[in-house]
C-alpha positions as CSV (number, residue, x, y, z in Angstrom):
1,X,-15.2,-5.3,28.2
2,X,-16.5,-8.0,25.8
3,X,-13.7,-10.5,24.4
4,X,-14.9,-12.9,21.2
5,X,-15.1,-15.9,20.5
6,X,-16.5,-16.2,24.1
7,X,-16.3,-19.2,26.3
8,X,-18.5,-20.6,28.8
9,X,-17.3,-19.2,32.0
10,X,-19.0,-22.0,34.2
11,X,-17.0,-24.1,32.9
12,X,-14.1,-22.7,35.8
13,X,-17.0,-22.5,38.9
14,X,-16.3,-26.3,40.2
15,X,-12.8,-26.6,38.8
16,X,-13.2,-27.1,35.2
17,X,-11.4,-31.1,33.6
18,X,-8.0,-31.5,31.9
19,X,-9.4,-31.9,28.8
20,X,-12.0,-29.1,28.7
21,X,-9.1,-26.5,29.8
22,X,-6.9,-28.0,26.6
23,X,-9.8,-27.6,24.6
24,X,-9.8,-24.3,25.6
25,X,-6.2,-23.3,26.0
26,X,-4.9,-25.0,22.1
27,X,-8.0,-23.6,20.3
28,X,-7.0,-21.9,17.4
29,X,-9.8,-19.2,18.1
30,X,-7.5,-18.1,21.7
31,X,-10.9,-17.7,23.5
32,X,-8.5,-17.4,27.1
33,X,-6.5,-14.3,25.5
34,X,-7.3,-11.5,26.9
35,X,-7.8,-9.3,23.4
36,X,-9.2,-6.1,25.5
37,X,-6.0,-5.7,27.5
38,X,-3.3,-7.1,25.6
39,X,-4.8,-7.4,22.2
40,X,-2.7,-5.1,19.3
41,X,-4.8,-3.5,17.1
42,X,-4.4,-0.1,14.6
43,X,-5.7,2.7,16.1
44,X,-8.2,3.3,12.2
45,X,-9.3,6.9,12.2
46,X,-9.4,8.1,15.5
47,X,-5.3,8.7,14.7
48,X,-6.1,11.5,12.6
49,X,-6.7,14.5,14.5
50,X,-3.6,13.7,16.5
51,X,-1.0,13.2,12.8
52,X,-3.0,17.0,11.7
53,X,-1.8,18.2,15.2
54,X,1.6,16.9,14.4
55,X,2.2,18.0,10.6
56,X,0.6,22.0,11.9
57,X,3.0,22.0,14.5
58,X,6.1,20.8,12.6
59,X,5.2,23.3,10.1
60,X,4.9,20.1,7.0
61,X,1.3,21.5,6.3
62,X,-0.8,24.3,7.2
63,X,-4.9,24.0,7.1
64,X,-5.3,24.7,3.7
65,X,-2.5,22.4,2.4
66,X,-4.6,20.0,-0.2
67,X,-4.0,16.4,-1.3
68,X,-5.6,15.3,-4.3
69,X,-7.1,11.9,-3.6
70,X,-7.8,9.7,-6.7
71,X,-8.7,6.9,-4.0
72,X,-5.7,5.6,-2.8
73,X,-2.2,7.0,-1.7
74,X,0.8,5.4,-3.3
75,X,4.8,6.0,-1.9
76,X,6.8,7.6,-4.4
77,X,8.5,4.6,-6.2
78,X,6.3,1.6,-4.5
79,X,3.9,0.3,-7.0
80,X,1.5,-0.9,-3.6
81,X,-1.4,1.2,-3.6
82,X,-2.8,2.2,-0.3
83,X,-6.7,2.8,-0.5
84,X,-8.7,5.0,1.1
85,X,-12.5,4.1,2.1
86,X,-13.5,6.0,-0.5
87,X,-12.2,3.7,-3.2
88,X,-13.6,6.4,-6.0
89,X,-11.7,9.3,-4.1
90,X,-12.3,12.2,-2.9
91,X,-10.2,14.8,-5.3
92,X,-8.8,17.6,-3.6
93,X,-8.9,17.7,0.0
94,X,-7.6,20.1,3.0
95,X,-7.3,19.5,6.2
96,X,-10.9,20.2,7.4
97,X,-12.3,18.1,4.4
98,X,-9.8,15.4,5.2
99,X,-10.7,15.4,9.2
100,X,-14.7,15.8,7.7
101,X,-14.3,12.7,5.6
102,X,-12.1,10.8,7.5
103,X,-10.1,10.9,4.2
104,X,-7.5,8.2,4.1
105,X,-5.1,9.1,1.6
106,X,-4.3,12.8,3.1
107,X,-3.5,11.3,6.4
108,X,-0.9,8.5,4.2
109,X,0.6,11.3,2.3
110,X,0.9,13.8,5.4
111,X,1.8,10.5,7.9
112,X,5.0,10.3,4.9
113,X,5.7,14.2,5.1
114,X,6.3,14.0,9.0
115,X,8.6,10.5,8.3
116,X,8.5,7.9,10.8
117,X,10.7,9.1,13.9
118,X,9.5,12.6,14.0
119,X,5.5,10.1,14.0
120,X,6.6,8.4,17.1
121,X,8.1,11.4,18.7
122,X,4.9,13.3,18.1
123,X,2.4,10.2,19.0
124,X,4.3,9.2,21.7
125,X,3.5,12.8,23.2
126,X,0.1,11.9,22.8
127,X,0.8,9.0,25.3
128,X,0.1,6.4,21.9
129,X,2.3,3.2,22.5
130,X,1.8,3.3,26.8
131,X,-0.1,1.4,28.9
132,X,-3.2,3.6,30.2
133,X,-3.4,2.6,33.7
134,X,-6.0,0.6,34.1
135,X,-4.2,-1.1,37.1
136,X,-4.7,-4.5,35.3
137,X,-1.2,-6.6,35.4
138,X,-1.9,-8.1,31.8
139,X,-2.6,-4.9,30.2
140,X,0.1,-4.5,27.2
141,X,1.4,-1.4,25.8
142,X,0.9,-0.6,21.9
143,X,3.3,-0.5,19.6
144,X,4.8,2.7,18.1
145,X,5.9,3.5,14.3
146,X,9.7,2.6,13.7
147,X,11.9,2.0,10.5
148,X,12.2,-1.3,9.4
149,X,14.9,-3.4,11.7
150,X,15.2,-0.7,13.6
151,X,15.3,-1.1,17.7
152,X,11.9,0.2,18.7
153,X,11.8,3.3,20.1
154,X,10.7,4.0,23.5
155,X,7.4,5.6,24.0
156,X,8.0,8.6,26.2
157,X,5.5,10.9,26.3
158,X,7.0,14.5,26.2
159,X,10.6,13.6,26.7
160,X,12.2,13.8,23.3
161,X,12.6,16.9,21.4
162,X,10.7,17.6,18.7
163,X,12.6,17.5,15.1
């Protein structure tokens, strides 16, 4: 477990001054947070295979649905343009060529077909937004998709009924 910016652990092995510790404790880099076990970070592509488990078995998309990808995914009436990797796009892609090239904009467009509660319900099964037991006390869980100024959701893994 590597955490940057680093710090000079020394520092702490024959009590470590005031002012040192204050250095350390108001930097704006937050050398003493702990990023590996309480850290929040997107989960990037390694999401993917779960949301194509989750649109097959909810029955929004079937292996050879295709999304054409001109490079970027855009909501219907939201002007924001979401880009994939690929900013040139990858034209039409299934499933297997979406999973293959880590395609961006079919995993947007299926992640909106599924809508946000039936996401959690389905990542939460998945065990997504839980702490993972690494018997650390400062370990944090994730956070889990939810509408805007809604109460977040409880991740539960298995306990809600799939919509």
């Amino acid at each position: 477990m590597v955490s940057k910016p680093s710090f000079d652990p020394n520092l702490f092995v024959t009590g470590i001054s005031f002012k040192e510790y204050a250095a350390l404790h108001d930097s704006i880099d937050r050398p003493l947070f702990n990023r590996v076990l309480r850290g929040l970070y997107a989960p990037g592509s390694t999401i993917k295979p779960e949301v194509a488990i989750a649109g097959l078995d909810a029955g929004v998309v079937t292996p050879q649905t295709r999304v054409f990808d001109p490079g970027y995914y855009q909501l219907p009436d939201f002007d924001h343009k979401y880009r994939n990797w690929n900013h040139s796009g990858d034209g039409w892609v299934d499933m297997d060529a979406a999973i293959m090239r880590s395609n961006d904009t079919y995993f947007y467009d299926l992640a909106h077909k599924l809508g946000i509660d039936r996401l959690h319900d389905y990542m939460a099964m998945f065990g997504l937004g839980e702490k993972v037991s690494l018997d650390m006390y400062e370990e944090s869980p994730g956070l889990m998709p939810s509408r805007p100024g809604s109460a977040p959701r409880a991740a539960s893994r298995g306990s809600r009924e799939r919509r």
